[in-house]
N, C-alpha and C positions, 0 to 999 in steps of 0.2 A: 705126352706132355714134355715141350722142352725145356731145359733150363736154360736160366738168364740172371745176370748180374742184377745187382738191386739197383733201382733208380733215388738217389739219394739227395739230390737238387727239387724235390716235389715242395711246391709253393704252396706252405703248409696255411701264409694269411690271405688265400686269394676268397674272396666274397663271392661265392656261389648263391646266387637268392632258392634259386629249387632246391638247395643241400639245407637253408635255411629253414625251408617251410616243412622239408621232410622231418627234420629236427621237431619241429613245433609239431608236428602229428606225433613223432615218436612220444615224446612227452606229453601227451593234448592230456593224459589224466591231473599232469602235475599244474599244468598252466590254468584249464579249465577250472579244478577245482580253486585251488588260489585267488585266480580272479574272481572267481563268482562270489567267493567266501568274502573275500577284502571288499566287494563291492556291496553285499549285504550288508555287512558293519559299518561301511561307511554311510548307507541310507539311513540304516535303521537308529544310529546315531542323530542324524541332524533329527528324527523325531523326538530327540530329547532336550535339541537345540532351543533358545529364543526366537520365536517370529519376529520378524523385523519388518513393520509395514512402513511406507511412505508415501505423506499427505503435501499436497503440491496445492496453487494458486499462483496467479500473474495479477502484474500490476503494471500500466504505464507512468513513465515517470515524467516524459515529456510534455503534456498539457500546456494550457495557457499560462500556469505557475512560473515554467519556465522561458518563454516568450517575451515579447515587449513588454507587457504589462507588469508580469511578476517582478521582472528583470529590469524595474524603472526607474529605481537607485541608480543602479549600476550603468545603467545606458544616460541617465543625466551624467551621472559623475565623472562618466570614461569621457562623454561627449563635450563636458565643460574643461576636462585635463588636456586634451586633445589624444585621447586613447582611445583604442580599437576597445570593442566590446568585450567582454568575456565571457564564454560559455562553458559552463561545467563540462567537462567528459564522462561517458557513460563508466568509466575506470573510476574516475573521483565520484559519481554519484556512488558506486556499489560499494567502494571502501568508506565511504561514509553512512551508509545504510547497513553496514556489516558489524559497525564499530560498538563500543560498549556505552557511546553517549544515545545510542537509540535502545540499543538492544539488552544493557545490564538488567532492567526490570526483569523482561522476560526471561533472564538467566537465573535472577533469581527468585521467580519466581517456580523453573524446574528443579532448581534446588533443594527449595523446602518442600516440594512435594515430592522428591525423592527420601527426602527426610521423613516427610509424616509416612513412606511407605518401611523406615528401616533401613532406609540403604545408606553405605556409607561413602560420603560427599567430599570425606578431607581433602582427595587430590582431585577434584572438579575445579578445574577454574575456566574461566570464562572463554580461553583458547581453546582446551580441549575441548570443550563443549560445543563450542562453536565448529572445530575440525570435524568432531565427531557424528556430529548431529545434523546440523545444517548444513546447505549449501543454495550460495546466493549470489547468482550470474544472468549476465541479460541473455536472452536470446541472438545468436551471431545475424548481424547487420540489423538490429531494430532495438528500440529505445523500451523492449517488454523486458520486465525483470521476473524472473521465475524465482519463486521461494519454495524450495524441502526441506521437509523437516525429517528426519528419519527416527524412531521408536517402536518398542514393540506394545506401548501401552496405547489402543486408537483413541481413548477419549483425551489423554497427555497431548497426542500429535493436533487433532481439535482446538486445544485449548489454547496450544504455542499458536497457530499459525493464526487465529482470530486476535490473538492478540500483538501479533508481529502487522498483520492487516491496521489494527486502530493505530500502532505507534508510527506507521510510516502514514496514514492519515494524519495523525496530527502536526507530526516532523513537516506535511507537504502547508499544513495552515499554518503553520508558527514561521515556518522559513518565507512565506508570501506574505505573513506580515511584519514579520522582521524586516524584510526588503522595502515596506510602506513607509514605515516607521523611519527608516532609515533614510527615505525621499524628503517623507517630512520634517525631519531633524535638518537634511540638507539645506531644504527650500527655505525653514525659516533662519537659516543663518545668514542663509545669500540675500537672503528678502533685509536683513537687516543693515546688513555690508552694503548693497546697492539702493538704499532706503536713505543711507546714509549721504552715499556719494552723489544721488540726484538732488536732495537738500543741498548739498555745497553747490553741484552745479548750478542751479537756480539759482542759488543768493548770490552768485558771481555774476552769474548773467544779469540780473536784475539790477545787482548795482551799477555795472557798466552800462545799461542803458539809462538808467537813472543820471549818472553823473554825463551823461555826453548826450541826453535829451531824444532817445533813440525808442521806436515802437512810439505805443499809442500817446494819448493828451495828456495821463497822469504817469507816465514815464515807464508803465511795467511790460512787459512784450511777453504775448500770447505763445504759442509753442505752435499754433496750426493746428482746426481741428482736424482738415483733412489728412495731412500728413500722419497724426495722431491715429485716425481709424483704419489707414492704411497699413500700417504698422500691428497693429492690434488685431486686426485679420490676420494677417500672419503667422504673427503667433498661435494666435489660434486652432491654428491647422499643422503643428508641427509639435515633435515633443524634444526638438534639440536646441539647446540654447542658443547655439552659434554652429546654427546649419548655413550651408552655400545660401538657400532657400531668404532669412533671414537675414541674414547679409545686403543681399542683394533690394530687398525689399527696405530695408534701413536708411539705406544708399538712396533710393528712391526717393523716399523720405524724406530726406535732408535735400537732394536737389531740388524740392518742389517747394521751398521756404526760402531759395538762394531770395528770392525777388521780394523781399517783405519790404515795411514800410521802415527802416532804418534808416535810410537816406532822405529823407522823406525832409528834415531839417535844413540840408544841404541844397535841399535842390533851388529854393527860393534865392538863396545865395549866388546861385552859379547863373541863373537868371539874371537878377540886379548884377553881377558883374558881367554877363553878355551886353545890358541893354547901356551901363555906365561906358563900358567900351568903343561900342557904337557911336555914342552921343559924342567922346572924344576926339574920335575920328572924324564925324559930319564936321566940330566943331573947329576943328586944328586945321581946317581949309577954310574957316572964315577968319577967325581970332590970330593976335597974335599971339605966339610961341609962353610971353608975361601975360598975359591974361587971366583975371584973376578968374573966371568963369574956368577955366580949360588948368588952371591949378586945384581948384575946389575939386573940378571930375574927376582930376590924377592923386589926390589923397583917398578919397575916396574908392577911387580900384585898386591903391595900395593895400587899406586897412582892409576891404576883402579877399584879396588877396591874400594877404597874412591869416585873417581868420580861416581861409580855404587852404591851410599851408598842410595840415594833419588830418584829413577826413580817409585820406585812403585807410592809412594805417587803424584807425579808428576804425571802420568797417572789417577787414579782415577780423583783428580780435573781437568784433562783434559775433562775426560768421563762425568762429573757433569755438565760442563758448553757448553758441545758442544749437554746435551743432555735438556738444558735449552733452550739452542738458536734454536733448531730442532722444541719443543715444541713451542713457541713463533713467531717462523714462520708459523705455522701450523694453530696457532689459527689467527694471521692479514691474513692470505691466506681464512682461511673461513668467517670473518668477512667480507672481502672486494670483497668475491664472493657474499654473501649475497646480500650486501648492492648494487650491480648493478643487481639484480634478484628484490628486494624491487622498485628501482628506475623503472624499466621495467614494475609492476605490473603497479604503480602510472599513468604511460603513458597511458596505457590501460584504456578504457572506462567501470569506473565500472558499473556492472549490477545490477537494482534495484530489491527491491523483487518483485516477481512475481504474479501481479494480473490475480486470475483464476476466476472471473467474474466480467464486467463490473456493474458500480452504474446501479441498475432500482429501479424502483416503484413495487410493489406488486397490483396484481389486486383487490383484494379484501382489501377492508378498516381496519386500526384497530379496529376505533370505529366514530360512534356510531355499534353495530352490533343488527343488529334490532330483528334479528331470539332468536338471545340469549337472550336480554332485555325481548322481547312478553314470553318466555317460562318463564324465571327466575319472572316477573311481577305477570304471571298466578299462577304460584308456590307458589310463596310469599303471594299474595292476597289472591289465596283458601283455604293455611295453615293461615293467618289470621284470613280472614272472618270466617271459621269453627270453630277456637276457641272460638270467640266471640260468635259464635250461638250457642254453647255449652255450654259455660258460660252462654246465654242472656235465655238458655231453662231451667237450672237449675234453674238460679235465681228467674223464675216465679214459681217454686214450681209445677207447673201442672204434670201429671202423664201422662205418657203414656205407661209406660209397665205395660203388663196385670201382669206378675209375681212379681211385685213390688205390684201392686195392690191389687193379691190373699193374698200377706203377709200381708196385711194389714188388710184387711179382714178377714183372716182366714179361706176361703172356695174358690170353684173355680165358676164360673157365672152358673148357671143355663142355659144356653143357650146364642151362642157369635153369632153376626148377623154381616156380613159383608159387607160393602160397593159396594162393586163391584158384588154383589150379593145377591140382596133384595129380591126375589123371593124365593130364598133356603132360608132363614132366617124366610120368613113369615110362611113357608109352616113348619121348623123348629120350629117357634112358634105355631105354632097349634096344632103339635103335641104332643106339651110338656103338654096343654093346656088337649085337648083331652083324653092324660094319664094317668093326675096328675086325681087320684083316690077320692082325696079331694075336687076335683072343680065337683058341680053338674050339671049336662043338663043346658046350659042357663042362669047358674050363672050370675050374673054381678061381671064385674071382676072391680079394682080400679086398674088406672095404672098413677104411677109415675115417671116423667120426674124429675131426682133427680137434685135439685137446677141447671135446664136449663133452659130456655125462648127462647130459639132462636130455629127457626123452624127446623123442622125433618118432611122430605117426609115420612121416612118411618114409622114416628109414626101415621103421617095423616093416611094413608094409612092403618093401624090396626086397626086405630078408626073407618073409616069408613064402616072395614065388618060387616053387620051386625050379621052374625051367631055367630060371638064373644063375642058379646056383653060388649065391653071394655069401659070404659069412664077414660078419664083423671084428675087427682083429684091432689093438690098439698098436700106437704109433713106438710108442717103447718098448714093444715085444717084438724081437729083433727075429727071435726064430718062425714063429709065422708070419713073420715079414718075408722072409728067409723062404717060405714054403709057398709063396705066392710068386707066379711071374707077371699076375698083372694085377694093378692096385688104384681101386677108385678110393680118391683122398676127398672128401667131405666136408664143405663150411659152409657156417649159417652167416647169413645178415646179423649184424649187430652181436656177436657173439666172442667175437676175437679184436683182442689190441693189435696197435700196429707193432707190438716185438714180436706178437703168435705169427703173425705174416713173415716177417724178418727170418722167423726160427724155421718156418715151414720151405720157406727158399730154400735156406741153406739144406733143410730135411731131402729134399728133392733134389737138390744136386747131388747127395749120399748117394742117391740109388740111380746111378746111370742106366746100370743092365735093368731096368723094370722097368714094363710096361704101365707109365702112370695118366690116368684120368685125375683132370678136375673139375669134381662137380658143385656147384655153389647155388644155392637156396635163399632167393631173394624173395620179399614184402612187396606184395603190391599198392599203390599207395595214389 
């Protein structure tokens, strides 16, 4: 055995995973029982826990409700402002379906019934409860709103969610006819506004044909009936006050009346001063220039003249105010079809949104869920326990890797004897015994059990062949140390600190003149 300096740079934090595991064998009594124990109590616990079950149903919120029809306030009013429409976001419907103008009944209705069971309520309020209990989010990409309710009492979870069911039923009828209601509040203000403004129109129009002798033989002008049902179709078939469609169609309208009978006064005029004209001219190449004939004609296509002086202007303001009173019938004609289409809806039995599955229970429980607990417990305890026996191996300073060992020492054992296999190892020391060229026939050998006491079979068992001739002699008895020239030195796995290594170096460097074996006793694993 030679001697060698201590290796003193050994990189005491390097992470060996095999030194690891070896670790977790050496300990498996301490880890095993621990974990198995912490994860018993932690099952057998949740059977003292609350079941938590959770009852679920969906609802569409999208329907017809929120469509043109429901949405028929809103699409007249945006459309008569000149505003894009507006449509709820699936965000604004579920904060408004969340809130405590839907939902406080049924808050308080879990209230008192956690009341009549004893329980006490003072710090229930309507957030917590709502955090706690419920939870209410559409489906990712679709207009389905999923309602839970979470409890451990199943007829309580029943009761909410039937009754979360009728309140957003009724919230989908009252908001469809809040929206009617509010068409028809519209229509009849506008119906009175423009009820208004077509009366003036007409009595404008009317008197300016009156006073300038314009339209039919008692002086009142007709509006067209064609123009009229032309107009009137139209409407008919559109739900926008002032669509392109509508427009366009009004326009029509009003072109196809340019030609009425308004000139109709004038034209006998324009006549009698062509044919006065005429007669002047045949005449002023017979007559002379004084002639009272050829002066009569020329007052005469004076005084027509003069009365033909304002006819234009007079037809334009004809055209302006007949094509005001055209427009203003047009619009109390759509308003007041409207508003008996509005009224018709109202009658109708609006339809609530559409639940596409009834309130149930869920078979399987929230919590406790035991499978998940036992696994997550297991987990937790063996990454615990493990550290600590990690920790609890280091901390005792004791050695158990051989190559931590060797560094320490600076040589490798002379011969390693293993546990699971005492026979190979005996038969292995003998022939080390037998070889070593140093040891004579018969020698007595001195063999040291390095600072042990605790029994070893298999040192018995060396000691007592006698062709060995081996005696056991301790390391601080200097004179049979003394009486020995050759000395098998002894260690177990896991048995010695790294200062008994330290010490044993320097032991072995003491004894230069001695023939030393090292023999060391390893765990198979």
């Amino acid at each position: 055995m030679k001697n060698s300096k201590e290796i003193n740079n050994f990189e005491y934090d390097e992470i060996n995973l095999l030194e690891i595991i070896q670790t977790l064998i050496r300990q498996k009594l301490l880890v095993l029982s621990f974990t198995f124990l912490s994860t018993f109590v932690f099952v057998t616990s949740s059977y003292f826990q609350k079941e938590i079950w959770k009852g679920t149903f969906n609802i569409v919120v999208n329907d017809e409700n929120n469509n043109t029809r429901a949405s028929f306030a809103n699409t007249l009013i945006s459309s008569s402002l000149g505003l894009k429409d507006f449509k709820s976001s699936n965000e604004t419907q579920r904060l408004i379906l969340s809130s405590p103008l839907i939902l406080r009944p049924v808050y308080q209705y879990v209230k008192s019934y956690y009341e009549g069971k004893g329980l006490n309520t003072d710090n229930m309020t309507f957030k917590s409860w709502f955090k706690n209990e419920l939870d209410i989010n559409f489906e990712k990409g679709s207009n389905v709103l999923t309602i839970e309710y979470l409890n451990n009492d199943k007829k309580l979870i029943l009761e909410v969610l039937n009754s979360i069911s009728e309140k957003y039923k009724n919230y989908s009828r009252s908001e469809r006819e809040r929206d009617l209601n509010k068409t028809i509040d519209y229509l009849k203000t506008q119906k009175i506004i423009i009820k208004k403004n077509y009366n003036k129109s007409q009595k404008e129009l009317n008197k300016f044909s009156i006073k300038h002798g314009l339209g039919d033989l008692d002086g009142f002008v007709g509006l067209g009936k064609s123009t009229n049902t032309l107009i009137r179709d139209r409407i008919n078939n559109t739900t926008s006050l002032f669509s392109k469609e509508n427009l366009e169609a009004l326009s029509r309208g009003l072109k196809s009346n340019e030609s009425s009978s308004a000139g109709q006064r004038y034209r006998n005029q324009f006549n009698m001063l062509q044919n006065y004209e005429a007669q002047y001219i045949d005449l002023s190449a017979k007559l002379k220039p004084k002639s009272s004939t050829l002066k009569e004609i020329k007052l005469k296509i004076d005084n027509l003249k003069s009365s033909l002086k304002r006819p234009n202007e007079i037809l334009i303001k004809y055209k302006e105010l007949k094509q005001m009173a055209l427009r203003d019938e047009a619009l109390l004609d759509q308003v007041d079809s409207n508003l008996e289409v509005t009224k018709l809806e109202k009658v109708k039995t609006p339809n609530p949104w559409v639940i596409i599955s009834e309130p149930t229970i869920n078979n399987s429980r929230v919590s406790p869920k035991r499978k998940q607990i036992a696994i997550l417990s297991f987990l937790s305890s063996f990454i615990a326990i493990s550290f600590f026996a990690i920790f609890k191996e280091k901390k005792s300073n004791i050695l158990y890797s051989l190559d931590e060992i060797k560094k320490i020492m600076g040589i490798s054992p002379d011969e390693i004897i293993y546990d699971s296999n005492p026979e190979l190892g005996s038969l292995g020391l003998k022939n080390l015994i037998n070889n070593d060229q140093k040891i004579k026939l018969n020698e007595p050998i001195g063999l040291i059990n390095f600072r042990s006491e605790s029994e070893n079979k298999f040192l018995d068992s060396l000691i007592e062949q006698k062709n060995l001739n081996i005696s056991l002699i301790n390391e601080s008895d200097q004179n049979k140390i003394d009486s020995f020239s050759t000395i098998l030195i002894f260690t177990k796995e896991g048995s010695l600190k790294r200062a008994d290594y330290t010490y044993l170096n320097k032991f072995v460097a003491s004894l230069p003149n001695k023939n030393l074996r090292w023999i060391y006793q390893e765990k198979n694993f």
